[in-house]
C-alpha positions as CSV (number, residue, x, y, z in Angstrom):
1,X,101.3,98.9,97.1
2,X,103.7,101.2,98.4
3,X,104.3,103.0,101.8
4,X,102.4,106.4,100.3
5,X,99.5,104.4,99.5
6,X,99.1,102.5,102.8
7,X,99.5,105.5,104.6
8,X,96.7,106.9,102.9
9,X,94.6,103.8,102.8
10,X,95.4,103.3,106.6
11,X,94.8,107.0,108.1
12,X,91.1,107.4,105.7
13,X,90.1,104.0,106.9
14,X,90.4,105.2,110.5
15,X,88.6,108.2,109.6
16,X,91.6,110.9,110.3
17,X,92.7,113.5,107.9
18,X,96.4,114.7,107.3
19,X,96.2,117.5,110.0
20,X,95.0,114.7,112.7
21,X,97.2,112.2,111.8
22,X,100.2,115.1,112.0
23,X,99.1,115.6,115.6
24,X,99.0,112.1,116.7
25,X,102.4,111.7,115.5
26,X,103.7,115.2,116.5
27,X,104.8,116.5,113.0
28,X,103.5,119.1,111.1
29,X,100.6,118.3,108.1
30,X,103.1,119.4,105.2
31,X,104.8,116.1,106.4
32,X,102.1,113.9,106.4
33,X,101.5,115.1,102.6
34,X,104.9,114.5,101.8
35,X,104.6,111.2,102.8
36,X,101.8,110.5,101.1
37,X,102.8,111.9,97.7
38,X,106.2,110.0,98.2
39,X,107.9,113.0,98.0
40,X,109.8,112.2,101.3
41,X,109.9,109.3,103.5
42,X,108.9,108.9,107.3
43,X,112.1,107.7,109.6
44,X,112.4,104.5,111.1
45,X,110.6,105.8,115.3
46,X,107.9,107.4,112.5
47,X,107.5,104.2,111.0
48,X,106.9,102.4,113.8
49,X,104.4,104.8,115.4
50,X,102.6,104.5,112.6
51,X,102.3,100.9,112.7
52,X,100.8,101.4,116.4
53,X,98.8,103.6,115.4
54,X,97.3,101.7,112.5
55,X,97.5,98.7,113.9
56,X,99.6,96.6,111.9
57,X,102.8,95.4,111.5
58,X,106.1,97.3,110.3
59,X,106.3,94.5,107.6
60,X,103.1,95.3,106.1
61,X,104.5,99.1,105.6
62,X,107.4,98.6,104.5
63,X,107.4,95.7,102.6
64,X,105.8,96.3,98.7
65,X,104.9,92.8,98.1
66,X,102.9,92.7,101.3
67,X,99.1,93.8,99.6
68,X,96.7,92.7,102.3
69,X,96.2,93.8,105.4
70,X,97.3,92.3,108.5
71,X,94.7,90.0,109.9
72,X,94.1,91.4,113.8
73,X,92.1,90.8,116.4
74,X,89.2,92.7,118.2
75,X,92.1,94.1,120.6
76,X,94.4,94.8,117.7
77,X,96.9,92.6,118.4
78,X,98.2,90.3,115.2
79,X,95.7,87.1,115.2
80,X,97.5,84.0,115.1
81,X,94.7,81.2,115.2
82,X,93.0,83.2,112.2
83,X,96.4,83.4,110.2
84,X,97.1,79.7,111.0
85,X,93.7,79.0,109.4
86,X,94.1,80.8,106.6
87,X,97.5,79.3,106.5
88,X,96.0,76.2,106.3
89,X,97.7,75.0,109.6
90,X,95.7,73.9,113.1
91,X,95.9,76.8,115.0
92,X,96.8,74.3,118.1
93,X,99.7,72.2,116.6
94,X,102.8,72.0,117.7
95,X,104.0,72.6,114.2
96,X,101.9,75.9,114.2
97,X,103.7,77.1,117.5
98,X,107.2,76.4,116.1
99,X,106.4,78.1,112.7
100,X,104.7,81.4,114.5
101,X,107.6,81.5,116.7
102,X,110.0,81.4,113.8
103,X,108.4,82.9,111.1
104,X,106.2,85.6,113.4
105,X,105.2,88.2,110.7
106,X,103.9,84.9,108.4
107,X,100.9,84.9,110.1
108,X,99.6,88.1,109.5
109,X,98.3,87.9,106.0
110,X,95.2,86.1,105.1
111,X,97.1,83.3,102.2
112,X,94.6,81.3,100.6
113,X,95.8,77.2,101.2
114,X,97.9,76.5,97.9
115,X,97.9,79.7,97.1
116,X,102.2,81.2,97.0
117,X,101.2,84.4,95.0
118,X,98.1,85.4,97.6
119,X,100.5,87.8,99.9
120,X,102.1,89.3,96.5
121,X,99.5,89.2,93.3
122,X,101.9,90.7,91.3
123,X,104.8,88.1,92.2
124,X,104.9,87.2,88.1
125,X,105.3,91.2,87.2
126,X,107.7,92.5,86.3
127,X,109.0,95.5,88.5
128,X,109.3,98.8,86.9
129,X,112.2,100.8,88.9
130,X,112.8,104.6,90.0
131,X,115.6,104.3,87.6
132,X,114.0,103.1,84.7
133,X,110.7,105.5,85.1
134,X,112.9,108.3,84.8
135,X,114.8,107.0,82.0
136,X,111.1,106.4,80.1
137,X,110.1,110.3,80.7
138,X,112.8,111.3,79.7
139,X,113.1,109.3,76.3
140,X,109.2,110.2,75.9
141,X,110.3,113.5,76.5
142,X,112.4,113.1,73.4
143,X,110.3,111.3,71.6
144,X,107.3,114.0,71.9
145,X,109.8,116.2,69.7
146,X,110.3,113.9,67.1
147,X,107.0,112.5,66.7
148,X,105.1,116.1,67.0
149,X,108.3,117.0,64.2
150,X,107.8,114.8,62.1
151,X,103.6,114.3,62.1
152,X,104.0,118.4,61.2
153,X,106.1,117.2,58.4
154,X,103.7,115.4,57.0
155,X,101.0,117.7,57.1
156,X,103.5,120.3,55.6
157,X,104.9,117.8,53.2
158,X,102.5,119.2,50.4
159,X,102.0,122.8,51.0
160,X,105.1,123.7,48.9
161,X,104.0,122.1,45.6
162,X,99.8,123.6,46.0
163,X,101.5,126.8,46.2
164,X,103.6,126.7,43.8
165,X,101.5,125.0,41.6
166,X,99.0,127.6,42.6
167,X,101.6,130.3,41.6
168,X,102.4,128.6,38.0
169,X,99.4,127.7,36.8
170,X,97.9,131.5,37.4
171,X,100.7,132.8,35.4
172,X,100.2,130.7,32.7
173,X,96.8,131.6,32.4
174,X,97.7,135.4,32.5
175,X,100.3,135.2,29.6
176,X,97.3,133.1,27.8
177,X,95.2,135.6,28.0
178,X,97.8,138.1,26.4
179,X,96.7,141.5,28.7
180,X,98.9,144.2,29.7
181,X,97.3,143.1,33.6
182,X,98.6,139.6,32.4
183,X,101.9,140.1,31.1
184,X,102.6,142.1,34.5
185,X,101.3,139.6,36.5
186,X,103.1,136.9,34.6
187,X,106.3,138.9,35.5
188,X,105.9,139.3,39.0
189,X,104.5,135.5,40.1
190,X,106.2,133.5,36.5
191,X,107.3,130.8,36.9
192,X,107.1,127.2,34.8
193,X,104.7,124.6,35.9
194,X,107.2,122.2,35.0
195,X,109.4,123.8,37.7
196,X,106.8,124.2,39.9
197,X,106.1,120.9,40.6
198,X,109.6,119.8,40.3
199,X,110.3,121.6,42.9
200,X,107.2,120.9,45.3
201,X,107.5,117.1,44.6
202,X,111.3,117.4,46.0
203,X,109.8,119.3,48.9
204,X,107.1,116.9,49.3
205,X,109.3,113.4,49.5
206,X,112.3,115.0,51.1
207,X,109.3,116.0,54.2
208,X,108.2,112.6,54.3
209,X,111.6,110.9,54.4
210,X,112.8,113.1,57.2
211,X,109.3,112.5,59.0
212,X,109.3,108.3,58.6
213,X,113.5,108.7,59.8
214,X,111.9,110.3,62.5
215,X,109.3,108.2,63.1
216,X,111.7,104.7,63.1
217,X,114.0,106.4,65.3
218,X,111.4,107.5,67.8
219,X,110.0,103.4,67.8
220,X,113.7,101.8,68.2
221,X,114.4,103.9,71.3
222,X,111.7,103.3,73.2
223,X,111.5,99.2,72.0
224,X,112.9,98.2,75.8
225,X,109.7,100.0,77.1
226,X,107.1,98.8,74.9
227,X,106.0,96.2,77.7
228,X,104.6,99.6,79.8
229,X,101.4,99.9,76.9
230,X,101.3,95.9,76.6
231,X,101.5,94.3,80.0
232,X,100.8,95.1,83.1
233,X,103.5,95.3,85.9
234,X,104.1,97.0,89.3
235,X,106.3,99.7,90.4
236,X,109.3,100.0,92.8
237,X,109.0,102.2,95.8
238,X,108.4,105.7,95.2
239,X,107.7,105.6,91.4
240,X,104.1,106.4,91.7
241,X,104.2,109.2,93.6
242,X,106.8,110.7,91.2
243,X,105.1,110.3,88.2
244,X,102.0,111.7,90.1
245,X,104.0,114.6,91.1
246,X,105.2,115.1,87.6
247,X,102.0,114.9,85.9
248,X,100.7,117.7,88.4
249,X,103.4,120.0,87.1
250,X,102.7,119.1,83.5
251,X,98.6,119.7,83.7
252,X,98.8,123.6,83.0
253,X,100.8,123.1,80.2
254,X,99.2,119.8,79.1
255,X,95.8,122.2,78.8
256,X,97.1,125.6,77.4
257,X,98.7,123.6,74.4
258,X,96.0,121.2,73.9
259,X,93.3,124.0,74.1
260,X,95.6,126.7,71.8
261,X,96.4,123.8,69.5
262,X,92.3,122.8,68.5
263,X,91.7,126.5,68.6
264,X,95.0,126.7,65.9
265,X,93.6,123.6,63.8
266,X,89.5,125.1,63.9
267,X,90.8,128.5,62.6
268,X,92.9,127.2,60.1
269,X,90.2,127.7,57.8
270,X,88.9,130.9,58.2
271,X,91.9,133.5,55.6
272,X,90.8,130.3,53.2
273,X,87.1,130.8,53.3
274,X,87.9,134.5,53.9
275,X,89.5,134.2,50.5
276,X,87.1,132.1,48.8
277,X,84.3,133.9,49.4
278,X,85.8,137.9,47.8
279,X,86.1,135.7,44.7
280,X,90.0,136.1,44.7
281,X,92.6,134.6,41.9
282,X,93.2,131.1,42.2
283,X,96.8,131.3,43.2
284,X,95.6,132.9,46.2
285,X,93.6,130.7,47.0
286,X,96.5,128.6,46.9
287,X,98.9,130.1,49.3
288,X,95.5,130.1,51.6
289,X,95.7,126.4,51.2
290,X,99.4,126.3,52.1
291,X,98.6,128.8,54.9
292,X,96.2,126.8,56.5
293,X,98.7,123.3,56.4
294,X,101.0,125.1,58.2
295,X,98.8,126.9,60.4
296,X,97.5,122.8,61.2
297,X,100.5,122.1,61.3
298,X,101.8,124.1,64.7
299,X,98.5,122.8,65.8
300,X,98.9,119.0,65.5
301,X,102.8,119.8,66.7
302,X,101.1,121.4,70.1
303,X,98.6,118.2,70.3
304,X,100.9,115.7,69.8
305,X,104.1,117.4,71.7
306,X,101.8,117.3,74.8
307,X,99.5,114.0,74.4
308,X,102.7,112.3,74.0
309,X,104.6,113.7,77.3
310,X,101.0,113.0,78.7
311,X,100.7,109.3,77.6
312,X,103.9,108.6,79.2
313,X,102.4,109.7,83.0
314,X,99.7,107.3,82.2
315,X,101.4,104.7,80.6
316,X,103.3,104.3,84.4
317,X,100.3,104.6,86.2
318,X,98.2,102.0,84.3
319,X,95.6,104.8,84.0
320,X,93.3,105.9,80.8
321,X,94.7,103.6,77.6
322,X,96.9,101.9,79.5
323,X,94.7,100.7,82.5
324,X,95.1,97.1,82.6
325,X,91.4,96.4,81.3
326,X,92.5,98.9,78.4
327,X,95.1,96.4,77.1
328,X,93.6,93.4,77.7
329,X,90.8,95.0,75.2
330,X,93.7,95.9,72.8
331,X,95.0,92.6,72.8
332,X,92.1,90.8,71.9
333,X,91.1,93.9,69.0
334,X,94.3,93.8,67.7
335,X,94.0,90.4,65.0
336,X,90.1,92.7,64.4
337,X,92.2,96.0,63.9
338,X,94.2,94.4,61.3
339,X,91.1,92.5,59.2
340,X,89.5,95.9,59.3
341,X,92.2,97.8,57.5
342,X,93.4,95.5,55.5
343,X,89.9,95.4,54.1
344,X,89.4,99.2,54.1
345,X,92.9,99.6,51.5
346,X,91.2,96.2,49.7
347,X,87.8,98.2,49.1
348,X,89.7,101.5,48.2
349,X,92.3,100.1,46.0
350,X,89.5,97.9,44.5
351,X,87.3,100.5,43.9
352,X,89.7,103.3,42.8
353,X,91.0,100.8,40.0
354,X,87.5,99.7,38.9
355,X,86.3,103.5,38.4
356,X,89.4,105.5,38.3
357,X,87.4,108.0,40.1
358,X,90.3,108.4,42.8
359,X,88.9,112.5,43.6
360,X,85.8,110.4,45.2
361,X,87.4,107.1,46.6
362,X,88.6,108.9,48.9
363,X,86.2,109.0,51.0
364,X,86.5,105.6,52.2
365,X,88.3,106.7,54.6
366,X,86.9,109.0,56.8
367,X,83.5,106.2,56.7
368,X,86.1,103.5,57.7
369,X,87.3,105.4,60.7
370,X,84.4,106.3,61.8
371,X,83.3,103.0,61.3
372,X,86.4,101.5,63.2
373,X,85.2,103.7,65.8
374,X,81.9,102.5,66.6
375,X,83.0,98.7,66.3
376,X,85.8,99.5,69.1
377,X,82.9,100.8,71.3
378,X,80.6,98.1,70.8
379,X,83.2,95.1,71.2
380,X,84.5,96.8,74.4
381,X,81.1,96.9,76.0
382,X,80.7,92.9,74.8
383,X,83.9,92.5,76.2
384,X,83.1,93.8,79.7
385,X,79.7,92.4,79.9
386,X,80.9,88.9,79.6
């Protein structure tokens, strides 16, 4: 915990608010918020007024490791005989006077006997630094770019080839049917299918390759930092409160994106049904399919841009998918995850061989993840009943 956080766990559990603590210590509010948010840093006489006035030590302030509070009597004053008891030592010994009078901020915290980690529960953690926070936004910065890149690649990957498929194979049918209408329209859009699809194919992989390049790429720069969605671990003085800072800044934008993104991806549909519906030539009902890919497409780019900056806030503060509970559950889901969809490309594979009716099979897997879905949800809640 660290010194924001016991400021504000300190000051609401004597009952003051920011202005009343700023008068006590003769300072002005705005200060008291800044120390709070870790956006500054109270001076050493500040310090120790503080400690008076919350009644604990300067240790316990300063000092990250130092979780619990200091153990004080009905006068406020640090309470030896109840630290050497939960120290394990007779409060009367001689050996407990020589140890208080050497070590005299020891027996302020309430250690369980036998216990080493009880004053620091996250002794085995590893210790995220200011340092290395900034240096995971800002590769998640970078990485929001690629991966929003290349997941619009993807979705754009095909677009290309339905056009000009779409394009090619109204043409064809134009000069087929040998009418002056025909022969101009053959004219203006011609164009061999052959071509067509040679063209859109190259379109297609090319896409994809660029995307998955992307994709590797994004994966072996953040590999150092994979421990931040895996484990838990603790944060260096002042971290917190910067990503907390941060992620204020980021929540208009995080919003407007998300919100004009689903808007993007829901409309998508509508110059396609638009189309549809007058009964139009099948090559623009094409381009409407293309149209609405790449309309998607900037969509799913906004989503992801954002969710990923996003993730990373939370991914330091152990909040949302990344709260320890959170990964503990993905742990233990993660051999599930893996029988799951190995078995969901087992039954499609299986069944698009057996019927070869792969324009159906498909459907596999939209059941599957909706499936996958409601599993999660029920093993979660099994999980946190136990």
């Amino acid at each position: 915990m660290i010194l924001a956080d016991k400021i504000i766990e300190e000051r609401k559990r004597c009952g003051w608010s920011q202005e009343e603590l700023a008068a006590k210590l003769s300072v002005s509010r705005q200060s008291v918020s800044k120390w709070e948010s870790a956006q500054s840093v109270p001076d050493l006489q500040r310090v120790i007024q503080l400690a008076d006035l919350f009644e604990v030590s300067t240790d316990y302030l300063l000092k990250d490791e130092i979780e619990q509070r200091p153990l004080m009597s009905a006068s406020g004053v640090l309470n030896g005989v109840t630290g050497a008891a939960a120290l394990g030592v007779d409060p009367g010994s001689e050996v407990a006077d020589s140890f208080f009078e050497e070590n005299p901020s020891s027996v302020a915290y309430a250690v369980p006997v036998g216990s080493a980690k009880a004053c620091n529960p996250h002794a085995s953690l590893r210790k995220v630094t200011m340092e290395e926070a900034n240096e995971f936004l800002d590769l998640k910065l970078i990485e929001s770019r690629r991966v929003s890149l290349a997941t619009a690649l993807c979705i754009l990957s095909p677009a290309v080839l339905i056009a000009l498929s779409g394009v090619a194979a109204d043409a064809s049918s134009l000069q087929n049917q040998g009418s002056s209408m025909g022969a101009a329209g053959s004219a203006l859009f011609a164009i061999p299918e052959g071509i067509a699809a040679a063209i859109g194919l190259l379109v297609l992989l090319t896409c994809v390759a660029v995307a998955v390049f992307m994709f590797i790429r994004s994966g072996e720069s953040l590999r150092e930092y994979r421990f931040l969605s895996e484990e838990s671990f603790e944060t260096a003085y002042g971290v917190t409160g910067m990503v907390k800072e941060r992620s204020r800044e980021f929540a208009s934008t995080y919003s407007t994106c998300l919100s004009v993104g689903v808007v993007m991806c829901i409309l998508s549909a509508v110059p396609l049904v638009v189309v549809s519906c007058l009964g139009a030539r099948a090559y623009l009902v094409c381009l409407m399919v293309s149209l609405l890919l790449i309309v998607v497409a900037i969509g799913v780019y906004l989503i992801v841009r954002v969710g990923t900056v996003h993730s990373s806030y939370n991914a330091l503060l152990q909040e949302g998918d990344y709260s320890p509970a959170e990964k503990r559950d993905s742990k233990r889901l993660a051999p599930f995850a893996t029988i799951f969809w190995l078995l969901a490309v087992a039954l499609y594979l299986g069944w698009s061989f057996a019927t070869d009716d792969w324009d159906f099979t498909w459907i596999v897997w939209p059941i599957a993840g909706v499936l996958y879905g409601v599993v999660v949800c029920i093993a979660k809640l099994v999980f946190h009943s136990k």
